[in-house]
C-alpha positions in Angstrom: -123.0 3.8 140.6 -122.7 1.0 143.4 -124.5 2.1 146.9 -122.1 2.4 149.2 -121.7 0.5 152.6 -119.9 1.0 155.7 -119.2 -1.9 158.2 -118.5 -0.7 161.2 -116.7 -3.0 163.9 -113.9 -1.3 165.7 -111.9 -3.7 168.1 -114.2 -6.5 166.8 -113.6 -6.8 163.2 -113.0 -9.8 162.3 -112.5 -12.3 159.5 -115.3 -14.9 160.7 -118.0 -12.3 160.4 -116.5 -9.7 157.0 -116.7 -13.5 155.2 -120.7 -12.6 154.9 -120.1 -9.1 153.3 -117.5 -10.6 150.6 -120.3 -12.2 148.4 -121.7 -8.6 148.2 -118.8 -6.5 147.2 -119.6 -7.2 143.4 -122.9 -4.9 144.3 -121.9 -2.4 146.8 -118.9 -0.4 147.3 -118.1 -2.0 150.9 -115.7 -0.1 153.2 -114.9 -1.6 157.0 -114.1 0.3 159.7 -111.5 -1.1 162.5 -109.3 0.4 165.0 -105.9 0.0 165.2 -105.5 -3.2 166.7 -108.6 -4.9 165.2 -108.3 -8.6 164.9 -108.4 -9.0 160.7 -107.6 -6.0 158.4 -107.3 -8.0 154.9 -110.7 -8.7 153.4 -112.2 -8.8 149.5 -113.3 -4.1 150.9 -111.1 -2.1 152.0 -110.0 -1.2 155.7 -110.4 2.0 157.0 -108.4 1.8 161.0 -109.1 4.6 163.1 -107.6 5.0 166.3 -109.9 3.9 169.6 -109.5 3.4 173.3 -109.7 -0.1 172.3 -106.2 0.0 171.2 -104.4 0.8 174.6 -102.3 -1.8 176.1 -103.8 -4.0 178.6 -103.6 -3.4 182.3 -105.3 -4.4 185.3 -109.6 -3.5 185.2 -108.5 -1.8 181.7 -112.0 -2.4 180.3 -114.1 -1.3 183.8 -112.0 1.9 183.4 -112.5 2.5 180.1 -115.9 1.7 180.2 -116.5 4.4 182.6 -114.8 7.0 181.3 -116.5 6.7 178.0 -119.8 4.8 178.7 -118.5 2.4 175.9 -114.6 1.8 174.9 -115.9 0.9 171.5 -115.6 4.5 170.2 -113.9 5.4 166.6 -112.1 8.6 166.6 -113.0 10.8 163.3 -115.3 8.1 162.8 -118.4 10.4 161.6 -116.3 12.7 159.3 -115.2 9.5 157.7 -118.6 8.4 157.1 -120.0 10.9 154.8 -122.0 10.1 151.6 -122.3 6.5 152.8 -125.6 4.8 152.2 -125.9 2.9 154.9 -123.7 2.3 157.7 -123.8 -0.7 159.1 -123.0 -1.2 163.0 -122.9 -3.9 166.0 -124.9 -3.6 169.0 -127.1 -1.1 170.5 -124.8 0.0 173.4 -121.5 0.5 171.3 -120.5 3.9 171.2 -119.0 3.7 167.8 -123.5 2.9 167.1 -123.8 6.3 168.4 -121.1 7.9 166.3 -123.2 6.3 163.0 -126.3 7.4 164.8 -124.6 10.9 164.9 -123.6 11.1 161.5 -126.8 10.3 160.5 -128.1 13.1 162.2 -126.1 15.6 160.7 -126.8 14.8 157.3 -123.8 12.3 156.9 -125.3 9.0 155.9 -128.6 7.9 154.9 -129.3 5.1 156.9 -127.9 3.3 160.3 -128.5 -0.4 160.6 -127.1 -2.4 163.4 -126.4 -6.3 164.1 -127.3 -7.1 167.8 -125.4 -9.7 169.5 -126.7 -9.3 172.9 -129.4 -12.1 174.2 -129.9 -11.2 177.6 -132.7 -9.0 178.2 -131.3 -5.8 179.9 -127.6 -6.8 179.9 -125.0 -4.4 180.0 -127.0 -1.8 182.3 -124.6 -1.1 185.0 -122.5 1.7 183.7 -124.1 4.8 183.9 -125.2 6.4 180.5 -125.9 2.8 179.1 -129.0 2.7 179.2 -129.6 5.8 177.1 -126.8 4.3 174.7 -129.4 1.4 174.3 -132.8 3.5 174.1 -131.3 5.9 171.7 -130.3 3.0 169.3 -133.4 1.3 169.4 -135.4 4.3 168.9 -132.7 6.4 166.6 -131.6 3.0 164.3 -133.0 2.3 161.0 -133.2 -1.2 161.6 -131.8 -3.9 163.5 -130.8 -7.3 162.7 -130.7 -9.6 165.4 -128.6 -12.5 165.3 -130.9 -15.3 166.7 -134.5 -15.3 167.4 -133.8 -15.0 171.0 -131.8 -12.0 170.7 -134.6 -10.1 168.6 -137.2 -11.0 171.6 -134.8 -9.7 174.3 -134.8 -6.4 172.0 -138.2 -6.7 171.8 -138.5 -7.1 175.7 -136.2 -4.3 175.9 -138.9 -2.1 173.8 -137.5 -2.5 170.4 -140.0 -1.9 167.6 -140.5 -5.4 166.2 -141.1 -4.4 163.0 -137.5 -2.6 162.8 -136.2 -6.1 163.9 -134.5 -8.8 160.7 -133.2 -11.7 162.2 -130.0 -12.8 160.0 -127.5 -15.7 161.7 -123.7 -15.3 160.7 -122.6 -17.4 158.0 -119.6 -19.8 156.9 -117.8 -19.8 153.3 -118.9 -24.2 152.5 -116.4 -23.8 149.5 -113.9 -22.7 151.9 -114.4 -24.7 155.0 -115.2 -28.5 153.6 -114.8 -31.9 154.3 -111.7 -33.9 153.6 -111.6 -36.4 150.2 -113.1 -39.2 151.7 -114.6 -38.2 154.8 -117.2 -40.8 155.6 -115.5 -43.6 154.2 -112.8 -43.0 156.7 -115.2 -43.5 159.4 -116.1 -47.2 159.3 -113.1 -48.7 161.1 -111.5 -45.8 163.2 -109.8 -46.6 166.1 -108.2 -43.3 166.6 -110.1 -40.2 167.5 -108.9 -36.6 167.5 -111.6 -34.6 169.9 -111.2 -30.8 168.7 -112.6 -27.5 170.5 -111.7 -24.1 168.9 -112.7 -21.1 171.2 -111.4 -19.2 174.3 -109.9 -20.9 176.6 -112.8 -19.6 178.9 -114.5 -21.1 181.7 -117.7 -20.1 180.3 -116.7 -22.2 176.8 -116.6 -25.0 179.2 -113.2 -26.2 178.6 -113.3 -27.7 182.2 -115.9 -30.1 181.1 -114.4 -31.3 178.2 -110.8 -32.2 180.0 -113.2 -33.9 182.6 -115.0 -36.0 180.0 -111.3 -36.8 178.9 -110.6 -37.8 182.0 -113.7 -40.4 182.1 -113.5 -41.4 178.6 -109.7 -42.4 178.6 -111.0 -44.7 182.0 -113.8 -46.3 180.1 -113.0 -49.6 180.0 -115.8 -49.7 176.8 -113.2 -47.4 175.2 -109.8 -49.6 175.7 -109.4 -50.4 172.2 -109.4 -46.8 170.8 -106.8 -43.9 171.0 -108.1 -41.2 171.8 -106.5 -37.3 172.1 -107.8 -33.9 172.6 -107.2 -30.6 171.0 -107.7 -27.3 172.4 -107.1 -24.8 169.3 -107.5 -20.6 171.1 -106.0 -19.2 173.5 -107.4 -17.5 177.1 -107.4 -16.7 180.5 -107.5 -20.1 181.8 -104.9 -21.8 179.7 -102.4 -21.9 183.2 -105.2 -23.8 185.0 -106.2 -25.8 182.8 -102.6 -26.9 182.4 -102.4 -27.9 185.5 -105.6 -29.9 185.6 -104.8 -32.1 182.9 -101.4 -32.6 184.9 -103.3 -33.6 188.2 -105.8 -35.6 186.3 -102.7 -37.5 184.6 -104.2 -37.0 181.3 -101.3 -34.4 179.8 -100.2 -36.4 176.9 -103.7 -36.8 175.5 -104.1 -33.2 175.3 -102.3 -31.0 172.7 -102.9 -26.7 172.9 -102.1 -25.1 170.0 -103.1 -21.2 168.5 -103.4 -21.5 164.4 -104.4 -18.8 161.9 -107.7 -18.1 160.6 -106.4 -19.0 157.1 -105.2 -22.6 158.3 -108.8 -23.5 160.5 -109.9 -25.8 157.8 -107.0 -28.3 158.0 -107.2 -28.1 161.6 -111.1 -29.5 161.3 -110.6 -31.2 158.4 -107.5 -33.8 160.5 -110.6 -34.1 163.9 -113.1 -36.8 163.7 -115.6 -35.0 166.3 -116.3 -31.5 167.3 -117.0 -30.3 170.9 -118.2 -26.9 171.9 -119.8 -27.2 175.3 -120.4 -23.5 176.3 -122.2 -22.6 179.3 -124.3 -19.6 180.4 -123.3 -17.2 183.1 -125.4 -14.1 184.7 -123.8 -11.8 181.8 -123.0 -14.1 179.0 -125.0 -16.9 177.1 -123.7 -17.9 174.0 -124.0 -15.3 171.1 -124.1 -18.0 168.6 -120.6 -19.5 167.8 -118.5 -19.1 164.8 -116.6 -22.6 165.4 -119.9 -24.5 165.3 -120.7 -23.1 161.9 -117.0 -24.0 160.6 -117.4 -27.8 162.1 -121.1 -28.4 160.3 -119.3 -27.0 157.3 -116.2 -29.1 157.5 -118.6 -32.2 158.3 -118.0 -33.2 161.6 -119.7 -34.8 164.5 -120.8 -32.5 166.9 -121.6 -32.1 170.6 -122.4 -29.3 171.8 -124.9 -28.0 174.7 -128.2 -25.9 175.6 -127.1 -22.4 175.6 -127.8 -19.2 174.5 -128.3 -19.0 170.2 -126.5 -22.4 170.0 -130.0 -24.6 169.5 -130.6 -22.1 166.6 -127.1 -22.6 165.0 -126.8 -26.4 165.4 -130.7 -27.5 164.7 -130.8 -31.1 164.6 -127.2 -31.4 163.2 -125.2 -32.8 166.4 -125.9 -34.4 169.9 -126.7 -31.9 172.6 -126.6 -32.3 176.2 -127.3 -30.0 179.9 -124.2 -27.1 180.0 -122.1 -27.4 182.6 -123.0 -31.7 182.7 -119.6 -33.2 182.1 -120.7 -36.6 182.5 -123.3 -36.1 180.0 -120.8 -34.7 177.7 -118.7 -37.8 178.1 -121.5 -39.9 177.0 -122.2 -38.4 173.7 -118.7 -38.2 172.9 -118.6 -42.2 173.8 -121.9 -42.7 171.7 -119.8 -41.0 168.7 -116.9 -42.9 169.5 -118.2 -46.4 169.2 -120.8 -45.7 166.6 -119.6 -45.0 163.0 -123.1 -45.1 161.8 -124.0 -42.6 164.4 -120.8 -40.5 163.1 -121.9 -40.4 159.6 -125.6 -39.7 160.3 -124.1 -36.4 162.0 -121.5 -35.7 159.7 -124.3 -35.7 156.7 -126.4 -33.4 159.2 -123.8 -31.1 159.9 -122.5 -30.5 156.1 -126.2 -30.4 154.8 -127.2 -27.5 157.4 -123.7 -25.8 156.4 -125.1 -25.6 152.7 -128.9 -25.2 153.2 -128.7 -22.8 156.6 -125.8 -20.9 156.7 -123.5 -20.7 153.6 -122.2 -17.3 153.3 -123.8 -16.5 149.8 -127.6 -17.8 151.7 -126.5 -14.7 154.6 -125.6 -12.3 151.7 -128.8 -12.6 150.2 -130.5 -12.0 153.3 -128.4 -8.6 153.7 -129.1 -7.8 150.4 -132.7 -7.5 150.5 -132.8 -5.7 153.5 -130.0 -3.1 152.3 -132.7 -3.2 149.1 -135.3 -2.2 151.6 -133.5 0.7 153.3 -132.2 2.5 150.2 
């Protein structure tokens, strides 16, 4: 009889991550566990939605409110009935509350084992709300195991007073037979004179979508660059959208820049028809990138990439695109010009980028990895 698995996301589950559980579904009996308005529902397992404070309506400081009243939103109602005679559940972060629930059903005989994938990177983050704290010192001392997305994120646990030896770090993953390059790919790069420059994110100032519409600004004045067309395309949607709107109209650069949302399902196309990728994210007091989904789908697709120095991104992109200073958008200009006027340059990246996809972070190379630790847990 297949072990069985629990995946526990909540609000968060989502399609980009679930695509490193599908590989194992052949061994274990996988079940996920959303709330009612998670973000993907259809996966190779079953969906189990429960309701969550997640799932209320936005309004104004909804999440500080929320937060508050229930130390973390991310709680699953019936959640720990729901998990009995599971193996291992299999949870995010220390201070989710829906880590707790798992943590609870453990404790009362539920489950067998708690494991949970941490996110977080910044030493002692997410502290203010009273009762947090003990959220994150109970998982740490109370979870099986942890798997920490990056490096860095396992020594901020580890500064936090994790147990390094309850500490596996395992990096998300991409499906390369999914996301791949177009037929052709490198030949079309010899004698390009039109470039499509594509970011897929939020529309967050901390993405650093300010930067790139201010190195479109600087490369459509280059007067190196007259001979090439060159447009941008923001792909996500976000807070900022209005304002940045409204920059690219005062910087006269509106008709260069197309915004457009797109399914999960159609992300491929939308990579495969760029010619360089740019995910400039930039760290804030609370937030450095985790380590970025959309990198991992432009290395698989084959693609150029800039990027910068932030958070788990160095340990995503390796050596496999140009990086430059976050928040430097005349830095970022210049790579994307070096890209831009060097196809040699573009296909030494573009082999980079498709050959760490395969070797680093296919989805059956992460699935392997969670294999042998489930192996090690049961």
């Amino acid at each position: 009889m297949k072990k069985k698995i629990a995946i526990v996301r909540g609000k968060f589950l989502n399609a980009y991550e679930m695509q490193i559980f599908e590989p194992l579904s052949k061994k274990y009996d996988i079940t996920a566990f959303g709330s009612k308005t998670s973000y993907h529902k259809n996966f190779t397992f079953p969906t189990i939605q429960l309701p969550s404070p997640m799932d209320i309506s936005d309004f104004p400081y909804k999440m500080s409110l929320l937060n508050r009243v229930f130390i973390d939103a991310h709680h699953l109602y019936g959640l720990e009935e729901r998990l009995k005679e599971f193996d291992i559940v299999h949870s995010a972060e220390t201070y989710f509350n829906y880590t707790q629930q798992a943590i609870n059903a453990r404790e009362k005989g539920y489950v067998k084992k708690v494991v949970a994938t941490v996110l977080e990177n910044i030493p002692f983050n997410n502290e203010g709300i009273w009762g947090r704290k003990y959220f994150k010192k109970r998982a740490r001392e109370k979870l099986d195991h942890m798997i920490a997305l990056t490096k860095r994120t396992r020594d901020a646990l580890i500064l936090e007073g994790a147990d390094p030896r309850k500490i596996t770090v395992i990096s998300h993953g991409i499906d390369t037979k999914r996301f791949t390059p177009s037929r052709g790919w490198l030949q079309k790069e010899k004698d390009k004179k039109t470039f499509t420059i594509l970011f897929s994110g939020r529309l967050e100032a901390y993405k650093g979508v300010y930067e790139i519409v201010y190195a479109a600004k600087l490369l459509l004045l280059d007067p190196d660059l007259e001979k090439y067309i060159l447009r941008f395309i923001f792909v996500g949607e976000g807070s900022e959208k209005v304002q940045l709107l409204e920059l690219e109209k005062k910087l006269g650069i509106k008709k260069y820049i197309s915004h457009k949302s797109v399914a999960y399902s159609q992300m491929p196309q939308e990579y495969q028809k760029a010619d360089i990728f740019c995910a400039p994210s930039k760290p804030t007091t609370t937030y450095q990138e985790q380590y970025c989904t959309a990198l991992l789908e432009a290395q698989a697709v084959g693609l150029p990439i800039v990027t910068t120095f932030s958070g788990g991104i160095p340990e995503n992109i390796g050596n496999a695109g140009l990086v430059v200073g976050p928040g430097d958008f005349y830095s970022l200009k210049e790579a994307l010009k070096q890209f831009i006027l060097s196809p040699k340059l573009r296909i030494e990246y573009a082999r980079k980028a498709r050959n760490r996809a395969e070797a680093v972070h296919d989805i059956r190379i992460i699935a392997r990895q969670l294999d042998s630790l489930y192996k090690t847990l049961l």
